[in-house]
C-alpha positions in Angstrom: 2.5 -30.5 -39.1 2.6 -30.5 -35.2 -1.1 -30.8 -33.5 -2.5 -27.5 -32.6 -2.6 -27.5 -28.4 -5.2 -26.2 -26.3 -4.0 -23.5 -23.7 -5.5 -21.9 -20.8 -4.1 -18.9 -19.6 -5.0 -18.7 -16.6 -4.6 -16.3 -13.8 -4.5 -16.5 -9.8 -5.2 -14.3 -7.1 -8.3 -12.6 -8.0 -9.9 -11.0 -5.1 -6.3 -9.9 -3.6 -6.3 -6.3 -4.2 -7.3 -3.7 -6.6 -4.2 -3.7 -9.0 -4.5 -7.4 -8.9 -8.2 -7.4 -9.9 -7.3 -4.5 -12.8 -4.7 -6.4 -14.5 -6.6 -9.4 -14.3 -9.8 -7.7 -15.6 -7.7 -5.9 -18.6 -5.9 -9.7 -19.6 -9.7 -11.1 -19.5 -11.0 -8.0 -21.9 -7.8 -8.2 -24.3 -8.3 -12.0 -24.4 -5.2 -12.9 -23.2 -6.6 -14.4 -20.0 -9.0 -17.4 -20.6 -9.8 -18.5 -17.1 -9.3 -16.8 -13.3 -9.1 -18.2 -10.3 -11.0 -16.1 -7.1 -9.2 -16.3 -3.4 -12.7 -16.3 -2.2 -11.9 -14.9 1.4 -9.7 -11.7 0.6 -10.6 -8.6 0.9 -11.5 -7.6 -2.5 -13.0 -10.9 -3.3 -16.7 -9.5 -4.1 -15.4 -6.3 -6.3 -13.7 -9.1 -8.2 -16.4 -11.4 -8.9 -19.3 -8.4 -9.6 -16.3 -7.3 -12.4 -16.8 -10.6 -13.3 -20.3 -11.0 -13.9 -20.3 -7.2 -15.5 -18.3 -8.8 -18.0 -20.9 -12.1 -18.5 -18.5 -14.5 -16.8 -20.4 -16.7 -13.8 -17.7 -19.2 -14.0 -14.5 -19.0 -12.5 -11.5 -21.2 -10.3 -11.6 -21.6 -6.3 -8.0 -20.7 -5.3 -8.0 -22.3 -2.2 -5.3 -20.4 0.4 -4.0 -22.6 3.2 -1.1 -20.2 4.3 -2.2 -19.5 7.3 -2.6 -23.6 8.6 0.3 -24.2 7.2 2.3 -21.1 8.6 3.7 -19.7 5.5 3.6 -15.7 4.9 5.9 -13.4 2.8 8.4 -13.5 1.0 9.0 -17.1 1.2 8.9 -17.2 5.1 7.8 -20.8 6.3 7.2 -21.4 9.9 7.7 -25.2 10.0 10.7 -27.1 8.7 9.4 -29.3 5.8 10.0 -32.3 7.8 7.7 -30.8 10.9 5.0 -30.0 8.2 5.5 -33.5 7.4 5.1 -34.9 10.6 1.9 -32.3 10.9 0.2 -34.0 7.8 0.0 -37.0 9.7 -2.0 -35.6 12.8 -6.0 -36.1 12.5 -6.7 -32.0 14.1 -4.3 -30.6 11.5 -6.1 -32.5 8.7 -9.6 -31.3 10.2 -8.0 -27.9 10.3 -7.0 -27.8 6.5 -10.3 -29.2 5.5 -12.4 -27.1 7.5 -10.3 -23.7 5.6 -11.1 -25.5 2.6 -14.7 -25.9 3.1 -14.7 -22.7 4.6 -13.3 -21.3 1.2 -15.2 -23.4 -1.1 -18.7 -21.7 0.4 -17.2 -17.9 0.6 -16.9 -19.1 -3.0 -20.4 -20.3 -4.2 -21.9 -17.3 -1.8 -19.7 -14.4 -4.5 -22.7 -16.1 -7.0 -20.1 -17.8 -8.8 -19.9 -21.4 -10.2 -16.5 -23.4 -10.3 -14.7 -24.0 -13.4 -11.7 -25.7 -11.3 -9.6 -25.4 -8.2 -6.2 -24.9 -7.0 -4.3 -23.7 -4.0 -2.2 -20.8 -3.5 1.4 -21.4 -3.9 0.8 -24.9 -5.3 0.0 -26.8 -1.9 -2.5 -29.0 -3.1 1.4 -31.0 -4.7 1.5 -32.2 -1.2 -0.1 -35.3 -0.9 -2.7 -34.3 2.2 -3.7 -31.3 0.9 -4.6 -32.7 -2.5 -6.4 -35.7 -1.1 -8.7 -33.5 1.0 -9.2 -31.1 -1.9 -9.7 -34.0 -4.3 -12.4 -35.3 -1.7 -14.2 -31.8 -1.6 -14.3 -31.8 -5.4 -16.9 -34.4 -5.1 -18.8 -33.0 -2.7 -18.7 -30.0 -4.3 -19.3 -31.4 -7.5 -15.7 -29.7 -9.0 -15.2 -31.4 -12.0 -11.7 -29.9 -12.8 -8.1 -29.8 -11.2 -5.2 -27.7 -11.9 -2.5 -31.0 -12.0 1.0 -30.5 -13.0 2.7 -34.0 -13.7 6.1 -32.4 -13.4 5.8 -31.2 -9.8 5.3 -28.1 -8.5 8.4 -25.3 -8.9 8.3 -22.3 -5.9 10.4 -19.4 -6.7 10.6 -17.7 -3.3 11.2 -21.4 -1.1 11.7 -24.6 -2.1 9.9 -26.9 -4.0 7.0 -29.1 -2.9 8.3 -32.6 -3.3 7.8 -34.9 -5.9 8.7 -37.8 -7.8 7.4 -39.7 -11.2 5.6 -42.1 -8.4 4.0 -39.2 -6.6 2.3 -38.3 -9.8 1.7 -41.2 -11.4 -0.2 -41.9 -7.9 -2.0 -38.6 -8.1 -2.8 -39.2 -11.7 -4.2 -43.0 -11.4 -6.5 -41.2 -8.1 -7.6 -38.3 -10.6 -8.9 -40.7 -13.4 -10.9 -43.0 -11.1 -12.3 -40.1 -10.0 -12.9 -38.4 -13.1 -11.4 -35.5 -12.7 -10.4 -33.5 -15.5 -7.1 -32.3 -15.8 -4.6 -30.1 -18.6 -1.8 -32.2 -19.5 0.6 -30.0 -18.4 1.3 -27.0 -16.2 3.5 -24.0 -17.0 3.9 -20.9 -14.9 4.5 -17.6 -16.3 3.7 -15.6 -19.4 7.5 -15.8 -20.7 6.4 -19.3 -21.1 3.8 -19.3 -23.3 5.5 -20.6 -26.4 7.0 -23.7 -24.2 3.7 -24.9 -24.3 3.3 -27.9 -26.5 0.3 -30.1 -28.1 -2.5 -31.6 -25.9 -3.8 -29.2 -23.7 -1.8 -26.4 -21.1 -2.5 -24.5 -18.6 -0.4 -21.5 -18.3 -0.5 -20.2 -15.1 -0.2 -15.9 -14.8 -0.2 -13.6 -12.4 -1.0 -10.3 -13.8 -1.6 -6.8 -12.1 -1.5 -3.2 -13.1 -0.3 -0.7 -10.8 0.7 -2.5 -8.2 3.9 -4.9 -8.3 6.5 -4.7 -10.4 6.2 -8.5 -11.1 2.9 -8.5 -11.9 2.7 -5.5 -13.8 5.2 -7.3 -16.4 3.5 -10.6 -16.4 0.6 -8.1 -17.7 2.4 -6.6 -20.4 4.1 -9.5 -21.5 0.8 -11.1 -22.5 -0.5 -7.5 -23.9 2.2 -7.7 -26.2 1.8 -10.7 -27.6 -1.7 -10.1 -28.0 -4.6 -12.7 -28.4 -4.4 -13.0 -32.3 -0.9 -13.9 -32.2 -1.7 -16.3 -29.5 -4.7 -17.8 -31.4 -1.9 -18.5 -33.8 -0.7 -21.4 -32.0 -3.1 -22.4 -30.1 -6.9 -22.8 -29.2 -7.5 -20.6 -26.6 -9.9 -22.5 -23.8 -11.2 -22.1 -20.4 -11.3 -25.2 -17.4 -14.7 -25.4 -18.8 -14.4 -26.1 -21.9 -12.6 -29.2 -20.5 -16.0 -30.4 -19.6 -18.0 -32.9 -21.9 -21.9 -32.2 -21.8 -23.2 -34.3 -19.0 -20.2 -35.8 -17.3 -21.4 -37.0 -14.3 -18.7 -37.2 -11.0 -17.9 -40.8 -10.1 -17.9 -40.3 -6.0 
């Protein structure tokens, strides 16, 4: 018999607007969403995480949102050519700049009364190597003991991918360990995906919403369907927390 997996099914954007925070809310009730992840500084950030604590959770993801620095806005619209980005990643005030948002984020964060269970970055941008290394810094400063990490790279649907290669993450991976960073062993995006999730542990990344886009609204139904018992079937349902051994202490 194949080893039961683990699977987080988690969901991004909370905080973004009201149909986002509903669908996310209803996935959370139903049981089909296991973990969040709050966009601290939008503008429905504090209805989100006070529907959060209503429903006894304290304990959520820091989506960290670097659009802005990095001049990227819908649908898919990026200011700089990758290789200017790339030549932009390399320049000390554009670094401070990306690191100050973070920090910036990570307290608009802790002051919504939450705790961290994890963090990730909007769109994925922690994949590129400066981003991750300053977020992986702030993690121990922070004392963030988990990381959304996808060995496989980072897919985009509306622009191209981030970059990546086996040596990339195998890089990322040996940096995560020494610091011991907890991490699922692999990343899938989507709720059509659910059953491509294997043994070990997942994270299943979602983007539900009710009443507002189209997109989101099916991502929402898609897991309603299924349902959490049929889930449960499978798999262990978890959160980033439960990823956590008692008394893991961050090696800085």
């Amino acid at each position: 018999m194949d080893e039961r997996g683990r699977l987080i099914i988690n969901a991004d954007d909370l905080g973004l607007s009201p149909p986002i925070n509903a669908g996310i809310i209803k996935g959370i009730e139903a049981g089909v969403v296991t973990d969040t992840s709050v966009m601290a500084t939008a503008p429905f950030a504090a209805e989100a995480a006070r529907a959060l604590r209503d429903h006894g959770i304290v304990r959520a993801g820091i989506h960290i949102n670097l659009d802005g620095p990095l001049g990227w806005s819908s649908p898919g619209i990026e200011r700089h050519a990758r290789d200017e980005l790339e030549r932009r990643f390399a320049q000390a005030p554009f670094l401070a700049r990306l690191e100050a948002e973070t920090c910036r984020q990570i307290e608009a964060f802790l002051a919504l009364g939450l705790e961290p269970s994890h963090i990730d970055s909007h769109h994925h941008v922690h994949g590129f190597p400066a981003v991750f290394a300053i977020m992986l810094k702030r993690m121990g400063d922070y004392g963030i003991r988990a990381m959304r990490f996808s060995p496989r790279g980072y897919g985009l649907p509306s622009r191209p991918d981030i970059p990546w290669s086996s040596d990339l993450a195998a890089h990322m991976q040996a940096l995560l360990k020494g610091k011991g960073v907890l991490t699922c062993d692999q990343m899938l995006e989507g709720a059509g995906k659910i059953m491509e999730a294997s043994s070990g542990t997942t994270e299943l990344v979602v983007h539900p919403g009710l009443g507002g886009d189209a997109w989101r609204d099916e991502e929402l139904r898609v897991l309603l369907d299924m349902g959490a018992p049929a889930i449960r079937e499978r798999f262990d349902l978890i959160s980033f927390q439960d990823l956590q051994p008692a008394g893991r202490v961050w090696r800085s």
